[in-house]
N, C-alpha and C positions, 0 to 999 in steps of 0.2 A: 695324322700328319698336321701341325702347324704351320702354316704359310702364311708370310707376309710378304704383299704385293703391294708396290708404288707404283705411283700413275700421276704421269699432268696434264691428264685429258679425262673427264670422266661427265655422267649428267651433271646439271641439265645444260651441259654444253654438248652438242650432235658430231657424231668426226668417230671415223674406224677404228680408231684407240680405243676410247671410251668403250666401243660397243663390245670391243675384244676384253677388255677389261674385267666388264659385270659381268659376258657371257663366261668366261673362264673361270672368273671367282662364285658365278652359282653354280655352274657343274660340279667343278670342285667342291662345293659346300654336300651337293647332294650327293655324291661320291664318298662322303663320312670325312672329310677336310675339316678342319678348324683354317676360316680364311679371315684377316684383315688385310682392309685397301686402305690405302692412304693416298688421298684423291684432293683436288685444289677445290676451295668453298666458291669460287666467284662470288664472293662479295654478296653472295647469298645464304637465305636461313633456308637448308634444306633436311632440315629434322625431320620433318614426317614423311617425303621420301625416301629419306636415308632409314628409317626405324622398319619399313614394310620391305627392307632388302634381306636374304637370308642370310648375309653374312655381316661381320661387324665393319663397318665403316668409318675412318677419322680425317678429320677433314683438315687441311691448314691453309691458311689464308695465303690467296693466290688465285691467279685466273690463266691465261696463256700465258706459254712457258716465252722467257726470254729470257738469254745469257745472263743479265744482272743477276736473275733468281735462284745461280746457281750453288754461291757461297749457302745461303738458307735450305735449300735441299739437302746438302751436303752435312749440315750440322741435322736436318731435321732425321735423314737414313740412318745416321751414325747415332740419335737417340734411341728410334724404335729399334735397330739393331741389337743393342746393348739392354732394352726394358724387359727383352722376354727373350724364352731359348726356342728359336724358330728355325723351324727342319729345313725351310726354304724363303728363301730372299727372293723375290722375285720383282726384277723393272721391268715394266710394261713395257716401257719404249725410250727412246735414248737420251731424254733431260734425267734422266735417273738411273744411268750407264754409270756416271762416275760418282752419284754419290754413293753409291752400290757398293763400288769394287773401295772404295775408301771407308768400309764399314767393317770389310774383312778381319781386321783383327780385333774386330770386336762381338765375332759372331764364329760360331764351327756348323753354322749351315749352309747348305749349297747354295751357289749362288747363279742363278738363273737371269739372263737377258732375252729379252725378243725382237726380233731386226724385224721390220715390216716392209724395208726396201728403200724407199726416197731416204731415207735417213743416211744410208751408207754413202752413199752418192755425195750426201750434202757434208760428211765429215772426213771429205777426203783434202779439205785447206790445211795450211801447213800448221797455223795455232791450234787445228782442233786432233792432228793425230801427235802434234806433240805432247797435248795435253790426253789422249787417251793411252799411248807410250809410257808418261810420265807418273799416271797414276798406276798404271796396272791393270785398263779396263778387260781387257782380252786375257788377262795372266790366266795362270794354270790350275787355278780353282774355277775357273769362269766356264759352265754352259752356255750354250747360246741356240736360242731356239726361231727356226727362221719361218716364215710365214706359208714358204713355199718353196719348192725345189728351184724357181729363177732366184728367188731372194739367195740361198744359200748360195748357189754357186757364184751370185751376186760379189755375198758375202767374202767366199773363199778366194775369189779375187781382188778384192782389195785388201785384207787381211791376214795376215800370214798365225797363221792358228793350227793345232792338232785336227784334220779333219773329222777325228772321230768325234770332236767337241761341241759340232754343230749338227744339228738336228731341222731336217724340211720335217713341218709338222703344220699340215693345212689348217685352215680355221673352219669355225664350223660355222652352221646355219640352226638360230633359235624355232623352237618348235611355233612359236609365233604366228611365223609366216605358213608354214602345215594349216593352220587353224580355220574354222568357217568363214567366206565372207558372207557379202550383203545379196551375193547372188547376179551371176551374167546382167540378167533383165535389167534390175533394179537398179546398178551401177552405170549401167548405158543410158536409163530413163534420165537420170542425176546430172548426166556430162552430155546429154544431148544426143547420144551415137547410136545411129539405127541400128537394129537388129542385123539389116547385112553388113554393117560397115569392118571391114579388114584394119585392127587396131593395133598399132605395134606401140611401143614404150620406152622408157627411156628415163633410167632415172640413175640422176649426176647433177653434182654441182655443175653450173653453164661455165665452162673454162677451156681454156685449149686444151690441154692434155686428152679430156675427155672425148673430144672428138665430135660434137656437135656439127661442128661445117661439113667434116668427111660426109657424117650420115647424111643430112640436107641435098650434099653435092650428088651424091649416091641416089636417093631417093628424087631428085630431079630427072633423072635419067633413067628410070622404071618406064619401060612401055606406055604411055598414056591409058589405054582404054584398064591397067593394070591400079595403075597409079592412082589414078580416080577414085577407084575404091578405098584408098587406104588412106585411113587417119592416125597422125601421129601426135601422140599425148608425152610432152615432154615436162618430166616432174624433178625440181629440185631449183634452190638456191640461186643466184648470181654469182659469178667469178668476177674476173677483169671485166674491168668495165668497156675497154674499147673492144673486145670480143665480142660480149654481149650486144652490143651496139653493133656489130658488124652483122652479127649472126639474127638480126630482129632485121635489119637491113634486107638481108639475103631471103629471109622467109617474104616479106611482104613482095621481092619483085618474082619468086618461085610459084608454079601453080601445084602448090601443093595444099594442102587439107592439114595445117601444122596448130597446134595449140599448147601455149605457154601456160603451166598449169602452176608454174613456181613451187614452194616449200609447200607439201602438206605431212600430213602426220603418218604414221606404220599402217594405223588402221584405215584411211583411205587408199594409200599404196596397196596396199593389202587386194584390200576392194577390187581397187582399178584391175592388178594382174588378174582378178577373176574374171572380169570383164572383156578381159585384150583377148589377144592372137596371138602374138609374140613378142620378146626381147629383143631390143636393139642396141647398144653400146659398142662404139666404134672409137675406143682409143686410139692416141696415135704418141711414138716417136715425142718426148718432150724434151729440147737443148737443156734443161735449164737443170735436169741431170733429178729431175722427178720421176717417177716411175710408177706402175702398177703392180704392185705385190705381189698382190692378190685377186682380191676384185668378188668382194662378199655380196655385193648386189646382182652378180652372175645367181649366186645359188638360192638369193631371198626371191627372186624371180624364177628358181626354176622351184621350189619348193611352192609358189602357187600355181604351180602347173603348166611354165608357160617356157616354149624352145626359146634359144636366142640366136641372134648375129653377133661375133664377137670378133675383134681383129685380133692375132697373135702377138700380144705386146707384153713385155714383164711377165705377171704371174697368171696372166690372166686362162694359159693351158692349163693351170689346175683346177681353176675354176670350171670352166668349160672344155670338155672330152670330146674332140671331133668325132662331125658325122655322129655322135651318142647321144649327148645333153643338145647341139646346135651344132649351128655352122661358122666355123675356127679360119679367117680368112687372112692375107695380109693388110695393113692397112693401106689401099689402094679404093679411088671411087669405081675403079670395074671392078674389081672382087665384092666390094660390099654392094651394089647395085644386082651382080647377080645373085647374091645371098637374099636379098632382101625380094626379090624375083619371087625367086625358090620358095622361099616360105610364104608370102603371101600367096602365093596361084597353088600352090599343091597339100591339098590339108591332110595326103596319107604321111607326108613327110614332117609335118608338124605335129602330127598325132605320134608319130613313130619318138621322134626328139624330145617331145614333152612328156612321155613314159621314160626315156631315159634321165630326162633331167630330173623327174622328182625321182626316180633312183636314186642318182648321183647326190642330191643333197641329202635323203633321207643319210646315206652312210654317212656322210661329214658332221657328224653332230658336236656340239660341244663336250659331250662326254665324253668321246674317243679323241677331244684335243686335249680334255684336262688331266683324263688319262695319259695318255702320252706323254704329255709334256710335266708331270708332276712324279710318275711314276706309283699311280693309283691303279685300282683294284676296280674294275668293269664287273659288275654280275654276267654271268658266266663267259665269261674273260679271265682268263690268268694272270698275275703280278705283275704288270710291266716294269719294268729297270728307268730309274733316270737315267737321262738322256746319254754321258758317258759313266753311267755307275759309280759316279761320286757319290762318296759318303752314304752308299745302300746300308752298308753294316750299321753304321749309327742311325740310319733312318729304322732297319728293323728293331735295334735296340731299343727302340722308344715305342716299338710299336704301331709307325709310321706307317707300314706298307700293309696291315689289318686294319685302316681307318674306313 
């Protein structure tokens, strides 16, 4: 099977696109796939990370996607479209929705999209469904593959499409996170945290959506002689900045045990989950018509063996299985206050959840998404169909479905 997949998110810029990107395009590669990505350079020389990827990679100048960039994508899909005979078109994500479907008659391969959630949301103004109307982004050659059973039905309500045309096809969790860390001890010597200290985590960009104050507001309110014990290692980036500034605010007048650990890298994260107790992420509700998919840092954390707290928001029940992986709560500061109770004071019930959680990720693997969603061949797994059985015949024909 030949697949070409565009993307305007990819290394060495960080962000769920990109990571869905590579992870799909090396499963697929090691699935017997012929894969190119066509991914934006950021104004960078990235040859020798691009050479050590297993799949072929072309790069075109460009960095975040913004509307001006859309006339150049549109000529650049409709090039690669037409240079080679490709069983499968694949847009990562929605800046390369319509150069996609405007390539169609320049190509007889399927033509596959992936909805991740906030995008649907954000293409509901009236120049942008005119312009997805007008080209034919949804038309009746178009798959559409969704992140998750909220995303699709997401989807299927603002979209009026053959339901059989959309596909909930979770993502998966790279073996990465599976892998050795540095060892409990050794990671707590490193970050200061005693051997008994009750460690929970937390890793998000600092933004409202994600829900930073909920959890604070929440873990303010743990029994004292409970609370004491527990230290929270909060890892990732800056958001808004008056958030931030509120939420650095709230920690210093809190008697809590909090610490700002900012951006670090896989392999520290990595680390740290060996280290903690448990997962905290407590989304909330965002106006501004953003959502949670998915929520792939649920399973990069349950894959190092750690339960979580999770509030019921967007996609985030495929991630986490109540009461199995964690505890699935509403976003409310009593519900997350007694989750986070619950899991720090009783370690049969964390030991119980962090056996289900590295269940739950082990099955979500990238294989079983690039299968699925490519209509690839699992060792001992039978031929799975694209998504609505487009164009199978001509994919066997070439041989496709023996790749």
């Amino acid at each position: 099977m030949n697949i070409l997949l565009l993307t305007s998110e990819f290394s060495p810029a960080k962000g769920g696109i990109g990571t869905y990107a590579r992870e799909i395009a090396c499963a697929a590669t090691g699935l017997g796939a012929s894969v190119t990505v066509v991914a934006p350079d950021y104004a960078q020389d990235t040859a020798t990370e691009d050479h050590a990827l297993p799949f072929e990679i072309s790069r075109f100048r460009g960095g975040l996607h913004s509307m001006r960039d859309l006339p150049a994508k549109i000529l650049l899909a409709r090039s690669k479209a037409r240079k080679e005979a490709f069983d499968v078109i694949h847009a990562a994500d929605w800046p390369f929705f319509i150069p996609v479907a405007l390539s169609r008659r320049r190509t007889q391969a399927r033509l596959l999209m992936t909805v991740h959630g906030t995008e649907i949301n954000e293409t509901q103004t009236l120049l942008k469904r005119l312009a997805i109307h007008g080209t034919g982004v949804f038309g009746a050659r178009t798959e559409v593959a969704a992140n998750s059973h909220y995303t699709q039905g997401l989807f299927r309500e603002r979209f009026s499409i053959d339901p059989g045309r959309i596909n909930a096809i979770p993502l998966g969790v790279s073996d990465f996170w599976f892998r050795q860390n540095s060892g409990r001890a050794a990671t707590r010597e490193v970050y200061g945290l005693a051997p008994d200290r009750m460690v929970m985590v937390t890793v998000a960009r600092i933004t409202r959506r994600k829900g930073h104050q909920l959890t604070l507001a929440a873990l303010a309110r743990v029994p004292d002689d409970l609370r004491r014990q527990i230290t929270w290692l909060v890892i990732g980036p800056h958001g808004e900045a008056d958030y931030v500034e509120d939420f650095r605010r709230q920690i210093e007048a809190s008697d809590c045990d909090i610490r700002l650990l900012g951006a670090l890298s896989n392999e520290q994260i990595r680390d740290i989950y060996g280290a903690a107790d448990f997962f905290c992420l407590t989304g909330v509700p965002d106006s501004s018509g953003r959502v949670e998919g998915f929520g792939l840092v649920y399973l990069e954390a349950a894959a190092g063996g750690l339960p979580c707290v999770a509030t019921a928001v967007g996609g985030v029940p495929d991630a986490v299985t109540a009461d199995d992986t964690g505890l699935l709560v509403p976003p409310s500061v009593e519900a997350v206050t007694e989750a986070i109770a619950e899991l720090a004071s009783d370690h049969d019930t964390r030991a119980i959840l962090a056996a289900g959680a590295s269940a739950h990720a082990r099955s979500l693997s990238w294989e079983r998404c690039a299968a699925k969603t490519y209509g690839l061949t699992r060792p001992g797994n039978p031929i799975r169909a694209p998504i609505a059985g487009v164009a199978l015949d001509r994919a066997a024909q070439r041989g496709a479905a023996t790749a």
